[in-house]
BADO-700660 format. One record per residue (C-alpha): x, y, z. Coordinates in Angstrom, 1 decimal, decimal comma. Layout:
BEGIN
      X      Y      Z
      X      Y      Z
...
//
This chain:
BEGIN
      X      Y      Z
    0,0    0,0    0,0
    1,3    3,3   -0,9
    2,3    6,1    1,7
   -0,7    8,3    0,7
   -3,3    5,3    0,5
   -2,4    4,2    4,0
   -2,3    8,1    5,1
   -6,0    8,0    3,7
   -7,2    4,9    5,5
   -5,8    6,2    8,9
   -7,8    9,7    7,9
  -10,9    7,5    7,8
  -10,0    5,2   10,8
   -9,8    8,7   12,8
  -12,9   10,3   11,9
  -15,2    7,1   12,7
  -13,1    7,2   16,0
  -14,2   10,4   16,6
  -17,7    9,7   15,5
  -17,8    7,0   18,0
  -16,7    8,3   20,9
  -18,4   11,2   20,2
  -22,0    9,0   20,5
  -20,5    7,3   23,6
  -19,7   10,1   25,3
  -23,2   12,2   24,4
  -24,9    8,6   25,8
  -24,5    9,9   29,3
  -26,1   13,3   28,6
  -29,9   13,5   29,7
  -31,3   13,6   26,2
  -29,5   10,5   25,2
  -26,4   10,8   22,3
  -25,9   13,3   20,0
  -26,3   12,1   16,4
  -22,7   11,6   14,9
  -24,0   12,8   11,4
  -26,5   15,9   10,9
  -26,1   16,2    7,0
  -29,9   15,4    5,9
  -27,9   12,9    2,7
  -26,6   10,5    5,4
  -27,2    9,0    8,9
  -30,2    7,4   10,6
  -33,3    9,9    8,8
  -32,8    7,4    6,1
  -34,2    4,8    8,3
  -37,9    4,2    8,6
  -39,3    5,5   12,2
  -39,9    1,6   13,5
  -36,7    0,8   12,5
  -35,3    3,5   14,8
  -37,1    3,2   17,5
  -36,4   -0,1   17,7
  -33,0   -0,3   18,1
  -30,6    1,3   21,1
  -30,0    5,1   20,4
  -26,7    4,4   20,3
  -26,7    2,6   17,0
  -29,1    4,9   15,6
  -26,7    8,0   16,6
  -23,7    6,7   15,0
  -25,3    5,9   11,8
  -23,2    7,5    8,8
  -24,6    5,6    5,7
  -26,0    6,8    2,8
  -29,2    4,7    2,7
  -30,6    1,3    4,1
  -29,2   -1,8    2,6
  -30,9   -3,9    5,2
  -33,8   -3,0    2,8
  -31,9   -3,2   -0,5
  -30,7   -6,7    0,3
  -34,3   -7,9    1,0
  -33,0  -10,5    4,0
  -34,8  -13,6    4,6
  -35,0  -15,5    7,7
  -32,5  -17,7    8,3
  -29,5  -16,3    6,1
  -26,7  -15,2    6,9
  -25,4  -11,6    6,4
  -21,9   -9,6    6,3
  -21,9   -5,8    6,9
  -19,0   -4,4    5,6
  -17,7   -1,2    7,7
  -20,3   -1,8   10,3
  -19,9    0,6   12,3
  -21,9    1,4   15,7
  -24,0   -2,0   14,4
  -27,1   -0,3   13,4
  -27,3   -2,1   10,2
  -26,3   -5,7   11,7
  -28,8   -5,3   14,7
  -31,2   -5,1   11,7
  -30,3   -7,7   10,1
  -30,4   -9,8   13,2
  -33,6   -9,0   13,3
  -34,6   -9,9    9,8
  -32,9  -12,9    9,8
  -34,1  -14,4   12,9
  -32,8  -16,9   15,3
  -31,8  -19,2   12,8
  -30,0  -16,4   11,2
  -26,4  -14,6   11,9
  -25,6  -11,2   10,7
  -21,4  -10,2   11,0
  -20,3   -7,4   11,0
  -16,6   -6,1   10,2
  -15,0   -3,0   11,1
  -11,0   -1,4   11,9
  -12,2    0,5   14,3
  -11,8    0,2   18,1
  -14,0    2,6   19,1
  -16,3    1,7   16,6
  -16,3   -2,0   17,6
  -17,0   -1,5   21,5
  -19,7    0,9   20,4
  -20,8   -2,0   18,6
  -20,6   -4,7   21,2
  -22,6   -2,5   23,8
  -25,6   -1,8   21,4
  -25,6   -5,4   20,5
  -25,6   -6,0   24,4
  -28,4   -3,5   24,9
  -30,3   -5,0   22,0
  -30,3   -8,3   23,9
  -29,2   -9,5   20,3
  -27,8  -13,3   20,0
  -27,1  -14,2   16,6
  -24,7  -11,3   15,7
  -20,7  -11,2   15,4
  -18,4   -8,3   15,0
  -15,0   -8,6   14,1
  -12,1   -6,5   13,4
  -10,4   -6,2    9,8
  -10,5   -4,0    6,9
  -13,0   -4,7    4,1
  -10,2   -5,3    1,6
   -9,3   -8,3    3,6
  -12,1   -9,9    5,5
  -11,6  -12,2    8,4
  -14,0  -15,0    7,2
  -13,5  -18,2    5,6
  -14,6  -18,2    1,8
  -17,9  -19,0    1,2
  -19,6  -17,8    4,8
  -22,8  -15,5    3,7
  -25,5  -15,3    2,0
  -25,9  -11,8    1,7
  -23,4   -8,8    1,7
  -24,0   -5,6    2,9
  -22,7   -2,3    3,1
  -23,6    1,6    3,9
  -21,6    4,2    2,2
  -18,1    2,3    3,3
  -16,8    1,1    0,0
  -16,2    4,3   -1,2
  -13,8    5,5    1,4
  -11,8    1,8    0,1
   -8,3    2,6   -1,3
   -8,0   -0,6   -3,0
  -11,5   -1,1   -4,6
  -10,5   -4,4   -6,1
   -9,7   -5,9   -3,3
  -12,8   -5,2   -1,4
  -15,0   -6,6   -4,7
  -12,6   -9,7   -4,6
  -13,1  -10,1   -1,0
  -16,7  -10,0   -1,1
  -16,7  -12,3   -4,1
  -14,6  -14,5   -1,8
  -16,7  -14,8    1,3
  -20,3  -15,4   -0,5
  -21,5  -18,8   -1,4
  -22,4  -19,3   -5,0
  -25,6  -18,0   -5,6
  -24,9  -15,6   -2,8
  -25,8  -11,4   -3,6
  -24,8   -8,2   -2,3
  -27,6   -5,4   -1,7
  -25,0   -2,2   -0,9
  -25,9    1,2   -0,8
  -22,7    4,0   -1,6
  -22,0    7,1   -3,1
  -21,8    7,0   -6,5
  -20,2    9,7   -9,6
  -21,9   10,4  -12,9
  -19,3    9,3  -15,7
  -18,9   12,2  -16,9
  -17,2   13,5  -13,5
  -13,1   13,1  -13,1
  -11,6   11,9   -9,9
  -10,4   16,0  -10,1
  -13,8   17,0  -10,3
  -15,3   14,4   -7,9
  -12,4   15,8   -5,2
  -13,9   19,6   -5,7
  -16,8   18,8   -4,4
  -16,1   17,2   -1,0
  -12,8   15,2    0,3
  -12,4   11,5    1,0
  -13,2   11,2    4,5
  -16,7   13,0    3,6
  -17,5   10,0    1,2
  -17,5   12,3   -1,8
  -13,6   12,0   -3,1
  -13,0    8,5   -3,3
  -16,3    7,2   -4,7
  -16,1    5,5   -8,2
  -18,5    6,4  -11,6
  -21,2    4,5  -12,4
  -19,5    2,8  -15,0
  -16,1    2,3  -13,1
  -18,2    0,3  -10,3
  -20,0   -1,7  -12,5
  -17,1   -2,8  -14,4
  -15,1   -3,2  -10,8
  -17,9   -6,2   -9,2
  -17,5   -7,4  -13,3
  -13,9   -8,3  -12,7
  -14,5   -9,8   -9,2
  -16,9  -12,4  -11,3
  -20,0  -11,0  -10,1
  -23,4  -10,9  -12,7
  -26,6   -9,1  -12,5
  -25,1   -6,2  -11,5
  -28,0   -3,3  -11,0
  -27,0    0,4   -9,9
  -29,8    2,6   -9,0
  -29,4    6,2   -7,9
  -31,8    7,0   -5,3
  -30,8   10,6   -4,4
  -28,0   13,0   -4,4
  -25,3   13,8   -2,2
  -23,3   16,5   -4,3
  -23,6   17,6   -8,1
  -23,4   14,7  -10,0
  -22,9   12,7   -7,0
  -25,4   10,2   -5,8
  -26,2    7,3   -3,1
  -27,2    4,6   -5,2
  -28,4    0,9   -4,6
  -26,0   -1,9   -5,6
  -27,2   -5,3   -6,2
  -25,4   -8,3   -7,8
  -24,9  -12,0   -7,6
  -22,2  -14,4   -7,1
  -22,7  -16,9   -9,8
  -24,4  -20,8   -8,8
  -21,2  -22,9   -9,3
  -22,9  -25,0  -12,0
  -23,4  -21,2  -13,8
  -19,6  -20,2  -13,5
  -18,4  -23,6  -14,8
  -21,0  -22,9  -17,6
  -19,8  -19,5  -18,3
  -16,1  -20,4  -18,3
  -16,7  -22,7  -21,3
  -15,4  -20,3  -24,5
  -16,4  -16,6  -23,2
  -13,9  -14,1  -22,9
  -16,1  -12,5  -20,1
  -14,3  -12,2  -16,9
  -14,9  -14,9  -14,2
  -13,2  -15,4  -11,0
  -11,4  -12,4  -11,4
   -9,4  -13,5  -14,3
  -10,5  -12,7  -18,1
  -11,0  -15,3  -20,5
  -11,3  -17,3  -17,2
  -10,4  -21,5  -18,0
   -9,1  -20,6  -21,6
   -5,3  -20,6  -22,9
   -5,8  -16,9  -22,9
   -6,5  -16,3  -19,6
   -5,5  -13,5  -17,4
   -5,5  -12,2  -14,3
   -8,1   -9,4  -13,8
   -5,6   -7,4  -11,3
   -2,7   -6,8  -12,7
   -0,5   -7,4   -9,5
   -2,0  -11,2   -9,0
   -1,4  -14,4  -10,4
   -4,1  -16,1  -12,6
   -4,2  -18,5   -9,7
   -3,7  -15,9   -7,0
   -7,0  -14,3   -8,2
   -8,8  -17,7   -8,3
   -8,2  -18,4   -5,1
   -8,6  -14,8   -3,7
  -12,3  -15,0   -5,6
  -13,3  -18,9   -3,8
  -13,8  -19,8   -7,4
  -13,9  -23,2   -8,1
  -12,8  -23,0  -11,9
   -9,4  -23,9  -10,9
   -8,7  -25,5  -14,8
//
């Protein structure tokens, strides 16, 4: 990782830090916590009222997303769910929910203060079937094929390595697993130069990829179906959108590997003499088994 990308990711570490202990500390006022995000584009409005209400304030207060992909990902009892950047929980307490008993709903996150936030709104939730674990999204401390669902609120654009977090996601899904995300997303037309004028990286704004640049990212990483809806905007040209897209059924990627040039895997022309490895930096087999794929010809 280069000196700037890991001076960005310690920029973000520090602001959900402070957004954190911010919450925690306003939980001992008399009027509960102070919301870590007022911005009327992000945090817990974007939440319907029940939702809210049922949940500690604590979660709800340190909500920074963009949208709800509890909602996007339509979870179904018993599944089991991944929320990456999770934050002060709010979205895996929801999920818990959704999923029920039979259910488990992760959550990942890199920061402390984050994490114990976390842990004590899952405590006050009396919530059983959740997990929260500490790792970056570009390298997620879960065994390949663990979920059924991934989700995410307005984390992956604050990624520095993109690829890596599409990979990883690929990675921990089962076949036939999907992702229901919701993140900041550019109009094409937009630069990275002209994305930056208009808010910095730790604000979400800086760091989020086009429309077409994040479609064609979760294409590498193997994944199909891939839908990208706007819902509203953040900055001009910038918008949260909702993210969908599937990990191919096995028997569909063994299909698909026959004679396409399509990537699969993360490698292009996946299974052919021609192959290659999506990522330049990686191995054809390096990506296959970063991906869980189990085209290994």
């Amino acid at each position: 990782m280069s000196e700037q990308s890991t001076d960005l990711r310690e920029t973000v570490r520090r602001r959900y830090a402070a957004a954190a202990v911010k919450v925690t500390e306003g939980g001992a006022a008399c009027c509960g916590p102070e919301p870590a995000e007022t911005d009327e584009n992000f945090g817990s409005t974007l939440y319907a009222a029940d939702e809210r209400d049922a949940l500690p304030a604590e979660a709800v207060a340190a909500s920074l997303g963009c949208g709800n992909p509890t909602a996007v990902a339509e979870l179904r009892e018993g599944e089991r769910v991944l929320d990456l950047g999770s934050g002060g929980g709010i979205d895996v307490l929801l999920s818990a929910r959704r999923v029920g008993p039979t259910g488990k709903a992760y959550g990942v996150d890199m920061t402390d203060e984050m994490l114990a936030l976390a842990l004590a709104n899952a405590e006050k939730a009396g919530a059983t079937n959740v997990e929260f674990l500490k790792g970056t999204i570009e390298s997620v401390p879960l065994p390949a094929a663990t979920v059924d669902v991934v989700i995410s609120n307005c984390v992956i654009n604050l990624s520095v390595d993109k690829a890596a977090v599409f990979a990883e996601t690929f990675r921990v899904l089962r076949p036939g697993g999907r992702i229901g995300v919701s993140d900041v997303v550019a109009d094409d037309a937009l630069t990275p130069g002209q994305r930056a004028e208009r808010g910095d990286h730790v604000g979400c704004i800086a760091g989020a990829l086009s429309f077409a640049e994040y479609r064609a990212g979760l294409r590498a990483a193997g994944f199909t179906g891939i839908e990208i809806v706007p819902t509203h905007p953040v900055a001009d040209g910038m918008h949260s959108a909702i993210i969908r897209a599937t990990k191919p059924a096995a028997a569909d990627a063994t299909a698909g590997a026959s004679g396409t040039a399509d990537t699969c895997c993360g490698v292009n022309a996946c299974c052919t003499p021609t192959e290659s490895a999506a990522d330049p930096s990686r191995t054809v087999t390096e990506a296959k088994a970063a991906s869980g794929c189990g085209c290994t010809g």
